[in-house]
C-alpha positions in Angstrom: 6.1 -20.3 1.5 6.7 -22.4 -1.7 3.1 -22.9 -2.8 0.3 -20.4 -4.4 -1.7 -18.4 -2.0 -3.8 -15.5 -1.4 -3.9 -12.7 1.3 -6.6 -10.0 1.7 -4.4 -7.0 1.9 -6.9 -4.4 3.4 -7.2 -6.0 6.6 -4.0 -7.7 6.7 -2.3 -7.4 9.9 1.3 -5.8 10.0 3.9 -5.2 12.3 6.1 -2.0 12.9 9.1 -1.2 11.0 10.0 1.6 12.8 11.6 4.4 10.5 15.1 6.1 11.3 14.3 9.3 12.9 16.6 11.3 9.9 14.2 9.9 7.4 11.3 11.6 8.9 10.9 15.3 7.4 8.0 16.3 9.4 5.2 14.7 11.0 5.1 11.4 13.1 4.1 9.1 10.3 4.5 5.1 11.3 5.1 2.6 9.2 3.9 -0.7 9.2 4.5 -4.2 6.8 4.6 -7.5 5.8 6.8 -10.0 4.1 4.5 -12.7 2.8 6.9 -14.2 0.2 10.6 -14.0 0.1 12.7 -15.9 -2.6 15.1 -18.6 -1.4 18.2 -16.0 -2.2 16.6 -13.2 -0.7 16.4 -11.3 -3.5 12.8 -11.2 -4.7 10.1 -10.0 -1.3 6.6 -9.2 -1.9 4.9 -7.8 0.9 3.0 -5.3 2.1 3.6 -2.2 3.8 1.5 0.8 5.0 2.4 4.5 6.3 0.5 7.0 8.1 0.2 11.2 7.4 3.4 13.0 7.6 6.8 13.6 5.3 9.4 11.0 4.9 12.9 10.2 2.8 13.4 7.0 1.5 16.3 5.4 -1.3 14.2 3.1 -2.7 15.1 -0.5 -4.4 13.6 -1.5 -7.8 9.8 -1.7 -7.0 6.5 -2.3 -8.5 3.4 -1.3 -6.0 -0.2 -1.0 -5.8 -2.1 1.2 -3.9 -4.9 0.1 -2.0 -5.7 3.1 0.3 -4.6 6.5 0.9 -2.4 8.9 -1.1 0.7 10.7 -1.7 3.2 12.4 -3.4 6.4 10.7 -4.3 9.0 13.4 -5.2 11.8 11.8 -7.0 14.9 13.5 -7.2 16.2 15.2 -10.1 12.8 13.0 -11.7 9.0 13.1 -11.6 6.7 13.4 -8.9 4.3 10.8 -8.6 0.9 11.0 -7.4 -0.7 7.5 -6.1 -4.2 6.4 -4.5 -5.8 3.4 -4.8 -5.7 1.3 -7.5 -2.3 3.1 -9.1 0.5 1.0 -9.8 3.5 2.4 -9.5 7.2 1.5 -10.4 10.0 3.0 -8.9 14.1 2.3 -10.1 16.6 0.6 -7.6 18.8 4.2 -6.8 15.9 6.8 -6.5 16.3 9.5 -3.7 12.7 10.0 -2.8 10.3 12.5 -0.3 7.2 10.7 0.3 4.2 13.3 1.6 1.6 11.3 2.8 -1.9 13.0 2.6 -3.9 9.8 4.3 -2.4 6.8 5.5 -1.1 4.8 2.5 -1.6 0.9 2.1 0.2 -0.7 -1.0 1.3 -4.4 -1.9 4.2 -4.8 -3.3 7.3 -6.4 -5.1 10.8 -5.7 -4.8 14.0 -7.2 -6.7 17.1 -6.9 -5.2 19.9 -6.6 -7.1 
């Protein structure tokens, strides 16, 4: 897309993106998402993406989110540990080893730059 638009993110529908089964600590969380925009180069997606209950790994990219549903607890290694629901914006750095625990299944939009 190369113009402005708008997409109602609640009931925005999204398609699997199956997680690799070493990620997943414990639970059978699924995850579901979105590209809506991608830059020409690849290197700038916004999206959205949404995970059911359970415990998962992740090395994320450098990433601004909102919540929109849900909540969890982002452990970031050897850093903080984030606690999100709705309406927290969240930014997390290109490198970071993280545990998600996903208390109710989590809906954000999002932004990623690639480096």
């Amino acid at each position: 897309m190369n113009h402005s638009f708008v997409v109602h993110v609640p009931d925005a529908e999204l398609e699997p993106e199956p997680l690799s089964p070493e990620q997943i600590v414990s639970g059978s969380p699924e995850v579901t998402g979105k590209v809506v925009w991608e830059s020409a180069d690849g290197r700038q997606v916004r999206g959205i993406w949404q995970i059911t209950p359970g415990v998962v790994t992740d090395t994320e990219a450098d990433e601004l989110f909102v919540v929109l549903s849900g909540s969890a607890t982002i452990e970031v290694e050897g850093g903080p540990t984030l606690t999100v629901g709705p309406g927290d914006l969240a930014v997390l750095r290109e490198g970071d080893r993280t545990t998600w625990t996903v208390h109710e299944t989590l809906r954000k939009a999002y932004a990623i730059n690639l480096g």
